[in-house]
N, C-alpha and C positions, 0 to 999 in steps of 0.2 A: 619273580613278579610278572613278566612276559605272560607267562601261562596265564594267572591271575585275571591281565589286563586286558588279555584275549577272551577267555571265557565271558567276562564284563560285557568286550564289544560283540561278540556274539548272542548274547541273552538280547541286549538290547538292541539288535538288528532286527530278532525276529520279533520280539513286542511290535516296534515299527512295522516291519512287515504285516506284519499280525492284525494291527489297529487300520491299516491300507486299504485291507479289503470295507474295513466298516465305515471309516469317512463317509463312502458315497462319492466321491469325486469331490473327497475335501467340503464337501457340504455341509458336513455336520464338524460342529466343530471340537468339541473332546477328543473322538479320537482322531482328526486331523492335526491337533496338538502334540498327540500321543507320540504319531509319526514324526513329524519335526522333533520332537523333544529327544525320540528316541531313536532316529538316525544321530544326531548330534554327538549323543553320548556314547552311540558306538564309532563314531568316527573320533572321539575323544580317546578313548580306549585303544583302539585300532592304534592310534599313533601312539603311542603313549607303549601299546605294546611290540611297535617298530624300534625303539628303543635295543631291544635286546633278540629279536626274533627277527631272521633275516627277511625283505618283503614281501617274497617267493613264497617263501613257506607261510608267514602270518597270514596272504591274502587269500594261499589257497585252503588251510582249514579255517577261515572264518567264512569263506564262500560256500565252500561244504559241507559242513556243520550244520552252516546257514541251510541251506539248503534242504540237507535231511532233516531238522526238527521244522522248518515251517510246512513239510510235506506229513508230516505228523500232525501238527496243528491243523492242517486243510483237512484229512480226514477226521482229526477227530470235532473237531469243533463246529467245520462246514459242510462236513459229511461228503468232502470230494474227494473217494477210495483213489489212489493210483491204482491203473492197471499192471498188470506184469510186466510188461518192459520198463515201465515206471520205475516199480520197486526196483527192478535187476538193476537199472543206471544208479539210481540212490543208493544202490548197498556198495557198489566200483564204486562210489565216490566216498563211501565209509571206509570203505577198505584203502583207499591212495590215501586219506588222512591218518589213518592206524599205523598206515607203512611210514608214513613223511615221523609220526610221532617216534614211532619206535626204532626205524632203521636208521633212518636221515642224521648224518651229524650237522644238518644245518640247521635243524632245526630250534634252534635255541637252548635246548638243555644245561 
């Protein structure tokens, strides 16, 4: 369920994140909601999946994750491409989450 509850707080980081850019500086208020609502529930998750995934491991692919799908969302949606070193750091930090999943005996499995 670890897994589960990390994917949860990760989807829900980056909606938050997501809805950040569109607030306006919290001005508008939907998606100023959006963001409260949806930090919340991935801090809910987050914990919920410290439970069983040591905190090391859970902070660093919900960071990274985070990370590379809201850099997905900036280009695709606000049309702000990374450049190449961009990409090159985003893929090292796909790649240290691939390795923590699949080699790591900390990592909760």
């Amino acid at each position: 369920m670890g897994q589960i509850y990390l994917a949860i707080a990760i989807l829900a980081e980056v909606i938050a994140t997501s809805a950040l850019k569109t607030s306006d500086e919290f001005s508008r208020i939907g998606p100023s909601v959006l963001v409260v609502v949806g930090y919340a529930v991935s801090f809910y998750f987050l914990s919920l999946a410290l439970k069983s995934i040591p905190l090391g491991v859970a902070y660093a692919i919900w960071a990274g994750v985070g990370v590379a799908l809201i850099a997905i969302v900036a280009a695709v949606v606000y049309k702000q491409t990374p450049d190449l070193p961009a990409i090159l750091g985003i893929c090292l930090i796909v790649a240290g989450v691939i390795v923590i999943n699949l080699f790591s005996s900390s990592s909760g499995h």
